[in-house]
C-alpha positions in Angstrom: -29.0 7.4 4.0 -28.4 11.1 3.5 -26.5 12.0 0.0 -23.1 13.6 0.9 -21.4 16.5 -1.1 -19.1 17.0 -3.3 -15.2 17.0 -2.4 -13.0 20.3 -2.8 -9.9 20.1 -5.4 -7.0 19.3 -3.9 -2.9 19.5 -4.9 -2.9 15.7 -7.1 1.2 15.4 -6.0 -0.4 16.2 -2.4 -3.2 13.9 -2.4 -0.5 10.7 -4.3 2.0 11.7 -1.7 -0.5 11.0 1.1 -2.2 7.7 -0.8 1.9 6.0 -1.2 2.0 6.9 2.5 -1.1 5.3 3.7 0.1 2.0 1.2 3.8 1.9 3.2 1.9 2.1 6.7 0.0 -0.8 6.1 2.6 -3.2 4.1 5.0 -2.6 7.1 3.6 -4.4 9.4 3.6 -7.6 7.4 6.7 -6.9 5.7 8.6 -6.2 9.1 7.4 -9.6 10.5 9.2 -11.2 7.5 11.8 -9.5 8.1 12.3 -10.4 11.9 11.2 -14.0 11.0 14.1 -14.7 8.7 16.5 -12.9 11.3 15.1 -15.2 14.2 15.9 -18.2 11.4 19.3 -17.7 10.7 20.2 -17.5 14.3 17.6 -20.7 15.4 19.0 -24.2 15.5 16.5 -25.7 17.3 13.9 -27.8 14.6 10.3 -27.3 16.4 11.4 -23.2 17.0 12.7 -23.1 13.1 9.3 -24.7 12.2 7.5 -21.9 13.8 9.5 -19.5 12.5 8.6 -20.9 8.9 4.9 -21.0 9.7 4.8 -17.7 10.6 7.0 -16.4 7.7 4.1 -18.3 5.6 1.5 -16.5 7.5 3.2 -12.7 6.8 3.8 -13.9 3.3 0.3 -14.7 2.7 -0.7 -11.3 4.4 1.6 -9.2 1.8 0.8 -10.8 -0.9 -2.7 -10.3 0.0 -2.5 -6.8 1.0 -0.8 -6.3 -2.3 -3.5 -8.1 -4.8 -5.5 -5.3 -2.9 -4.6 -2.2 -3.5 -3.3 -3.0 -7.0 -7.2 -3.1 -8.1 -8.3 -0.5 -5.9 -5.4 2.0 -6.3 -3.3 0.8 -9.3 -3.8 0.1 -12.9 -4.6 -3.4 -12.4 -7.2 -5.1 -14.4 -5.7 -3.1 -17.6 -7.0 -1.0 -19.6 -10.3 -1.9 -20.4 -13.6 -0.7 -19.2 -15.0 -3.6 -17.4 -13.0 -5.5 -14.5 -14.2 -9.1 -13.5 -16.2 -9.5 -10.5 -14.1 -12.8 -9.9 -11.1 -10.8 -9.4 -13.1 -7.8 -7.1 -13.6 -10.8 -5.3 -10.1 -12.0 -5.0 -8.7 -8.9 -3.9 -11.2 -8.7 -1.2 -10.4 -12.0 -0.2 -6.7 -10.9 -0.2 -7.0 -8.4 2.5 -9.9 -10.4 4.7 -8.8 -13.8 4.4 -12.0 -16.9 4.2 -12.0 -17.9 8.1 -10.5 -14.3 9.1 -12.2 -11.7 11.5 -14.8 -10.9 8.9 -17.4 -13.2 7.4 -17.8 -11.8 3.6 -21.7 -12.3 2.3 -21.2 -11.7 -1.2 -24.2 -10.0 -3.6 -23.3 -9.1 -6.8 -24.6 -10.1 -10.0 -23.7 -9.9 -13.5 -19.7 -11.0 -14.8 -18.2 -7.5 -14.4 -17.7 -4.1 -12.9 -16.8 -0.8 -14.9 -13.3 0.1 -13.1 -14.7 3.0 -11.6 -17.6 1.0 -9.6 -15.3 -1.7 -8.9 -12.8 1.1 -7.5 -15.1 2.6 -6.0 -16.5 -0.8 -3.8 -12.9 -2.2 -3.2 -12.3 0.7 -1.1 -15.8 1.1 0.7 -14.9 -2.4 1.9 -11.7 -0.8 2.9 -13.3 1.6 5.5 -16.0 -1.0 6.2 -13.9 -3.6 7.2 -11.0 -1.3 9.5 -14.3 -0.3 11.0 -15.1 -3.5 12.9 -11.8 -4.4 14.8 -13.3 -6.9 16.4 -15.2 -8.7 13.5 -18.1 -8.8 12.3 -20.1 -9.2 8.6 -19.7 -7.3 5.5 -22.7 -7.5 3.1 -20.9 -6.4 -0.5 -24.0 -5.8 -3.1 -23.5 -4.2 -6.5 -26.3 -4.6 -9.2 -26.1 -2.8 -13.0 -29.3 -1.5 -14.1 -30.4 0.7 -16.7 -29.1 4.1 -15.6 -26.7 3.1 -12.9 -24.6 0.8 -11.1 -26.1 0.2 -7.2 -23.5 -0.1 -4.6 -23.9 -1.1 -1.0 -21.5 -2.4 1.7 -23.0 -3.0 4.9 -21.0 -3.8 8.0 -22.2 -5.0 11.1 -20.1 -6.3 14.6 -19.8 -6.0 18.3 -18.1 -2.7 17.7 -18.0 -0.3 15.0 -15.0 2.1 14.9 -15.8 4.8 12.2 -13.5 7.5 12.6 -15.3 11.1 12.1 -12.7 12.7 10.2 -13.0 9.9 7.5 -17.0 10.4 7.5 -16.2 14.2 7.1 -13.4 13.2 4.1 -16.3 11.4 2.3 -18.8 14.2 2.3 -16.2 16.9 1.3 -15.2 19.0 4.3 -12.2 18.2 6.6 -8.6 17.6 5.9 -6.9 15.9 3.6 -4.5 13.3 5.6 -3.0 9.3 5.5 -5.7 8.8 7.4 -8.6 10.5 4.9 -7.0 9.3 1.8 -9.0 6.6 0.9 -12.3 8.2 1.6 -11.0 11.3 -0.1 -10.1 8.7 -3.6 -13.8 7.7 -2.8 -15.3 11.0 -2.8 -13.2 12.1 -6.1 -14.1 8.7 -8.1 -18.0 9.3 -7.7 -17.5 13.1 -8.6 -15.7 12.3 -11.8 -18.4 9.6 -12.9 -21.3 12.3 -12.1 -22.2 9.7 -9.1 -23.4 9.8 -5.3 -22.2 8.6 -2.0 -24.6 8.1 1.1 -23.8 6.8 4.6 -25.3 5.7 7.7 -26.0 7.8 10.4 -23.7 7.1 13.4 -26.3 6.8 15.9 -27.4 3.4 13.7 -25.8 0.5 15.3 -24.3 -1.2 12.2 -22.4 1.0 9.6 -23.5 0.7 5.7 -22.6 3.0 2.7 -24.0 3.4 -0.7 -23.2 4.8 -3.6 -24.4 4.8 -7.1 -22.9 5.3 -10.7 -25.0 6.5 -13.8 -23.8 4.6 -16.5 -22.6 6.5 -19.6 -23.4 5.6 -22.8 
């Protein structure tokens, strides 16, 4: 996979503007369903209608809260203040936003108890892109291994089709606009700059889409 470049400096109100943009567009889906689910209750009388309505209240909760876990590790200060997050709660918030028995199947490949926040950052929101890549489903292989030097990352999707917008490939190697839409590959790019680390990608001729990156670790 070839190495891609470093990212430009960019306005940090600009680029936090953008990111709390991106976060509203994709809570208000879920958050409107509740919404028009407890409307529908209030004016439903009928049992077997209000006990749809209740299942699929559940169902938009369960998203949100979901969504939520999310981005608080992969855009928040979640996991506090240490250096280390556990890899049991990288897992969780993956699980959050691609539910067990969802669209994806998750094949999990990380050793060791932790990730430094920066790698675990860093791989929350490769799965991001990985997984809004495959609309239709697929697998997402999520690897991370701490050597001696570095932390290895790879996440590798594969599905019937593989929707990897070119604007967000350009974000991740540096060149192209900062938008909603390039945010998260532009918080990508910036996290592996500030940690002295790489980012590499498939080409988009290969039929499946996979992206590494790797951390030196700092003594």
């Amino acid at each position: 996979m070839p190495v891609l470049a470093q990212t430009p400096a960019t306005d940090p109100i600009d680029f936090a503007s953008l990111l709390c943009s991106r976060l509203c567009h994709d809570l208000l889906s879920p958050v409107g369903a509740l919404n028009n689910g407890i409307e529908l209750l209030a004016d439903e009388t009928d049992p077997h209608m209000r006990e749809q309505c209740m299942g699929l209240l559940g169902d938009s909760a369960r998203t949100t809260a979901g969504k939520l876990k999310f981005f608080r590790l992969a855009f928040g200060a979640a996991g506090g203040f240490g250096e280390g997050i556990p890899v049991h709660e990288v897992r969780a918030a993956v699980e959050g936003l691609f539910p067990p028995g969802g669209r994806l199947e998750i094949q999990w490949l990380i050793d060791g108890d932790s990730l430094p926040k920066p790698a675990a950052k860093l791989l929350l929101n490769l799965v991001m892109l990985a997984g809004e890549a495959l609309p239709r489903g697929g697998t997402l292989a999520i690897g991370a291994e701490v050597g001696a030097a570095a932390i290895e990352i790879v996440v590798r999707g594969e599905g019937q089709r593989i929707t990897f917008d070119p604007a967000i490939r350009s974000a991740l190697a540096g060149a192209g606009d900062l938008t909603t839409r390039t945010s998260v590959a532009y918080l990508i790019r910036s996290i592996a700059d500030q940690t002295g680390g790489q980012i590499m990608i498939s080409a988009p001729e290969e039929a499946f889409l996979m992206f590494g990156a790797s951390l030196p670790i700092r003594i």
